[in-house]
Legacy VTK file of the C-alpha trace (Angstrom):
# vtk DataFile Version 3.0
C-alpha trace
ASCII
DATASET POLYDATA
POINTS 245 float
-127.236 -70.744 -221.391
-126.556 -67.485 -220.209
-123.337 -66.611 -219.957
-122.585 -63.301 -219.417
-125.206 -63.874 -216.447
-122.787 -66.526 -215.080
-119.932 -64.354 -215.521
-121.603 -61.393 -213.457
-122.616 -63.316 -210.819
-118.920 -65.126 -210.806
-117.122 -62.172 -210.729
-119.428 -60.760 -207.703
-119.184 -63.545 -205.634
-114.812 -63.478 -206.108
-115.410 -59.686 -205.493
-117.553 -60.501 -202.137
-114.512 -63.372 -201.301
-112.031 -60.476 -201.587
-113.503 -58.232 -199.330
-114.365 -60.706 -196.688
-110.791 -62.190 -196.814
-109.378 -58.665 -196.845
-111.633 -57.961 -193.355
-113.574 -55.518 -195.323
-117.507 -56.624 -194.864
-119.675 -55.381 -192.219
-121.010 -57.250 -189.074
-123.365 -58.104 -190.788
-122.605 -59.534 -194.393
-119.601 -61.131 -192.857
-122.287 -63.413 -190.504
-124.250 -64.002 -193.949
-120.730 -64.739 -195.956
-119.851 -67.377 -192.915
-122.832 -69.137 -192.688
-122.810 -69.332 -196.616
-119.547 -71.276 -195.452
-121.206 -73.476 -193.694
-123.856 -75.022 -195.575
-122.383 -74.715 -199.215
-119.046 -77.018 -199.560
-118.138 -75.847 -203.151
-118.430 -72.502 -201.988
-116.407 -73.366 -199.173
-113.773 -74.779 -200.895
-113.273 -71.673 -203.584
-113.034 -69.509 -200.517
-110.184 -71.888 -198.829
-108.454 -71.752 -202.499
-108.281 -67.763 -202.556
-106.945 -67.948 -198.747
-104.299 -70.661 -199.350
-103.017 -68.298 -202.163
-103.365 -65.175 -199.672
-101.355 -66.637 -196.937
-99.355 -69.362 -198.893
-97.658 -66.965 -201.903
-98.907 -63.372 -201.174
-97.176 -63.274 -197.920
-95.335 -60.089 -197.999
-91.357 -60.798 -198.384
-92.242 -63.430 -200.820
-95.023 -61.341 -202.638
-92.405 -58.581 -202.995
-89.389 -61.001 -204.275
-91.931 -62.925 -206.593
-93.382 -59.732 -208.250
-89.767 -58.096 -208.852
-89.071 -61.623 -210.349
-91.819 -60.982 -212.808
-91.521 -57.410 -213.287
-88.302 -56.071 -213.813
-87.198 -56.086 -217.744
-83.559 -55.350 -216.826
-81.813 -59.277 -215.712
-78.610 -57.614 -215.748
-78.652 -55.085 -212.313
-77.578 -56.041 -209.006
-81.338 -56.919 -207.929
-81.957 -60.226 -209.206
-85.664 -62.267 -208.536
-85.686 -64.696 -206.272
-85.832 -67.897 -208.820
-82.816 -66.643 -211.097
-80.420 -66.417 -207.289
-81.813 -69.762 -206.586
-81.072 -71.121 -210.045
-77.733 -69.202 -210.377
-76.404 -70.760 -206.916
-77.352 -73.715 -207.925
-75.527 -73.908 -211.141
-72.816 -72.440 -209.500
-72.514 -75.285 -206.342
-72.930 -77.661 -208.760
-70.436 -77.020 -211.098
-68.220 -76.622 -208.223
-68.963 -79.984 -207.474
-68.101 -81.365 -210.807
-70.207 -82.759 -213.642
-67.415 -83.928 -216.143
-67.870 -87.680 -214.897
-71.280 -87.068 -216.552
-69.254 -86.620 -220.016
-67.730 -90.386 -219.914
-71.040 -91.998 -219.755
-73.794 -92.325 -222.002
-75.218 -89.170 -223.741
-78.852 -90.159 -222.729
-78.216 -90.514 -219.157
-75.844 -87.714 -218.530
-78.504 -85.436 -220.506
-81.678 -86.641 -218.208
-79.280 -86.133 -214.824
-78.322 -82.417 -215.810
-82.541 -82.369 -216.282
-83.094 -83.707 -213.103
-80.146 -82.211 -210.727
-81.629 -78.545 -212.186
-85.087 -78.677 -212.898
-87.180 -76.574 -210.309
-90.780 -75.372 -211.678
-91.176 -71.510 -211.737
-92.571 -70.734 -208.483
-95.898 -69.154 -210.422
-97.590 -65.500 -210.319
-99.627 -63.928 -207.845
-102.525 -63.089 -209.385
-105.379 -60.511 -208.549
-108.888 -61.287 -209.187
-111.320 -59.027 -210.977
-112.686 -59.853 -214.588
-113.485 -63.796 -215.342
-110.498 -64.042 -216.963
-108.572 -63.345 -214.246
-110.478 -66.173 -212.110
-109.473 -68.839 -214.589
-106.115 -67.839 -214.191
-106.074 -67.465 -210.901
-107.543 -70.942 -210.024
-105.194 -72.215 -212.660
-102.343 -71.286 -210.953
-103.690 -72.395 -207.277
-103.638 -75.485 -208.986
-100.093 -75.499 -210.490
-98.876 -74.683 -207.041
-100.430 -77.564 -206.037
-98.699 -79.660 -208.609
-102.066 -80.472 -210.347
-100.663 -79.439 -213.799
-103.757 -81.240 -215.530
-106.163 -79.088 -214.210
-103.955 -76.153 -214.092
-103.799 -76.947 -218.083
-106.954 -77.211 -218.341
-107.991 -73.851 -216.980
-105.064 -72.036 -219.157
-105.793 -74.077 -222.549
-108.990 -72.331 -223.376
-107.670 -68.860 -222.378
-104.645 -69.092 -224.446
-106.842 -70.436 -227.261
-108.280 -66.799 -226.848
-105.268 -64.910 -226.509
-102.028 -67.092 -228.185
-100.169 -63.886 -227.936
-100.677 -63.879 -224.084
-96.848 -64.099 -223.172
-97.606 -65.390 -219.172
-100.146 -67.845 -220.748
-97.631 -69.395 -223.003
-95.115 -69.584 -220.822
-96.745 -70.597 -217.720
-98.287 -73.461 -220.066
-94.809 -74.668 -221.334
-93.852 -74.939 -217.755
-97.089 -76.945 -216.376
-96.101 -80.036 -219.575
-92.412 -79.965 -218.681
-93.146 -80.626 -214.898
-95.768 -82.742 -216.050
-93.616 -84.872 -218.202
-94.927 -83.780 -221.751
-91.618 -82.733 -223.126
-93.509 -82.486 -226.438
-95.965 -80.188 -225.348
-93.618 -77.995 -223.256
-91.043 -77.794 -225.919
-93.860 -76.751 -228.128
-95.058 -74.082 -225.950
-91.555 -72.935 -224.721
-90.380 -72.577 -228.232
-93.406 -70.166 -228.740
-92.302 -68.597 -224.992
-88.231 -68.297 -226.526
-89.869 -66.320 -229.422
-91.572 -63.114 -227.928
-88.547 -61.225 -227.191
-90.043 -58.551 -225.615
-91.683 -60.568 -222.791
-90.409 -60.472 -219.162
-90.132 -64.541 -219.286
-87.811 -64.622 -222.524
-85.117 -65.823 -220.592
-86.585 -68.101 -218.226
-88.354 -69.364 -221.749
-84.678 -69.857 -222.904
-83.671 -71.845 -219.491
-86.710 -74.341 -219.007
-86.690 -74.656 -223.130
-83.096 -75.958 -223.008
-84.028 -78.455 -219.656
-87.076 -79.709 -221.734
-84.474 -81.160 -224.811
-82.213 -82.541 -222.286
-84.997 -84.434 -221.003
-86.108 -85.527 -224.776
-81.778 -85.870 -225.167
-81.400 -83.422 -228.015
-78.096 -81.911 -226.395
-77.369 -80.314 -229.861
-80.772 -78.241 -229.600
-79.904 -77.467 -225.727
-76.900 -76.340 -226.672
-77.987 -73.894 -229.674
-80.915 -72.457 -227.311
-78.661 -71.633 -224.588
-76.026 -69.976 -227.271
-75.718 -66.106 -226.772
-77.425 -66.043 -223.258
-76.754 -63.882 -220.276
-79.278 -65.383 -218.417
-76.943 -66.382 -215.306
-78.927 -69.736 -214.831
-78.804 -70.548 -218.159
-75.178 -69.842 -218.181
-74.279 -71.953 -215.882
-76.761 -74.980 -217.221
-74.291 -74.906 -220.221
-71.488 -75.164 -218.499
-72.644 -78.672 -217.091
-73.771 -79.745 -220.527
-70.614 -78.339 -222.376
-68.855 -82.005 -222.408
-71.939 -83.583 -223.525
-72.895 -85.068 -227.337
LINES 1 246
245 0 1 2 3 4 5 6 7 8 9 10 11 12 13 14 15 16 17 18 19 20 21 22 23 24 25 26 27 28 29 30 31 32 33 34 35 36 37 38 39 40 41 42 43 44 45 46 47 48 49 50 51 52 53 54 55 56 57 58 59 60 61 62 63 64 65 66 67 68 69 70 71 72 73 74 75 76 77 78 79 80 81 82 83 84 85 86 87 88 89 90 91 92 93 94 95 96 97 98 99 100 101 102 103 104 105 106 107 108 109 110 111 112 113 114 115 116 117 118 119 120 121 122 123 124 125 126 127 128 129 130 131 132 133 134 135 136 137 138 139 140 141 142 143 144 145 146 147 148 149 150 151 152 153 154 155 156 157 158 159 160 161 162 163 164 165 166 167 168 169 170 171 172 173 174 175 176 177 178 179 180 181 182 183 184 185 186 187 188 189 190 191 192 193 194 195 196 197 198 199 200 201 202 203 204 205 206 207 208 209 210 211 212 213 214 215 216 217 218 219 220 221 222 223 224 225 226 227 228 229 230 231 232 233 234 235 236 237 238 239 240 241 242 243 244
């Protein structure tokens, strides 16, 4: 088996997909590329992947909000990403609403509602191809936006096997289990996320952490993880939480 072959040939084909996608090929090789489209279905479908990511997430107002979202170190200035306004409003509206009813029932149930009124899966990372690596990623996270966490896990496993110190890799992965429903896995993975402080998903790693032991009902832990934030989303998800044992 010869891999390095299959990874050349791999990464020239996703560089030949980027180019015609991009409107950069010739007359020519772009009749060759679309008849290639015609007669070879896997193909076809791996070029249909790369444009549903091109016109479903890279559009350009989201493209921009995403990549701030994932780029700027500094939470604290007036700019925030797009996920952390959504998730701060959304604490906010509902503690305006009121959670303490939540308090006089049952710790297990209030604990899975706060889950379930706040969990949102991190809207994922535009990705651009180049090196193998990068492919696996990339079709990895075309499948978590698709809500196929199983294969997206699948794809990221054997990468992060490769690189555990990959910050996006762990985090990403803790996210896929938790909207899978593996609160084991996720917390496992998230607790790994919550400790690489210099990553740009620390904080989010704090947020979905503490939603993934509400789930599992270990208010105590939820409570301790979300202890000393100023992460406003995670602020406000221990406000709801704050009448809870």
């Amino acid at each position: 088996m010869n891999t390095n072959n299959e990874y050349d040939d791999k990464s020239l084909m996703l560089h030949e997909i980027d180019q015609y996608l991009l409107g950069h090929l010739d007359p020519e090789e772009k009749r060759d590329f679309e008849k290639r489209l015609e007669r070879d279905p896997d193909f076809s479908k791996t070029v249909a992947d790369h444009r549903l990511l091109i016109e479903g997430i890279e559009e350009f107002h989201l493209k921009k909000e995403i990549d701030r979202y994932h780029r700027e170190m500094v939470f604290e200035n007036s700019r925030r990403n797009p996920l952390s306004v959504w998730l701060a409003i959304a604490a906010s509206v509902v503690i305006l609403i009121g959670f303490s009813f939540w308090a006089l029932s049952d710790t297990q149930s209030a604990a899975q509602k706060v889950f379930a009124k706040n969990f949102l899966p991190d809207p994922g990372l535009p990705t651009t191809m180049g090196s193998t690596s990068e492919y696996e990623f990339y079709s990895g996270m075309v499948s978590y936006k698709r809500k196929d966490y199983s294969e997206a896990l699948s794809l990221w496993e054997p990468l992060y096997s490769a690189d555990p110190k990959n910050d996006t890799l762990v985090y990403f992965i803790g996210v896929a289990y938790l909207a899978k429903g593996d609160t084991d896995e996720a917390e496992r993975y998230l607790k790994e996320a919550q400790t690489q402080k210099e990553s740009i998903f620390s904080e989010e790693s704090v947020y979905y952490l503490a939603l993934t032991q509400l789930k599992k009902n270990e208010v105590k832990e939820a409570k301790e993880t979300l202890a000393n934030t100023s992460f406003p989303a995670s602020i406000g998800l221990l406000e709801q939480i704050k009448g809870l044992r």
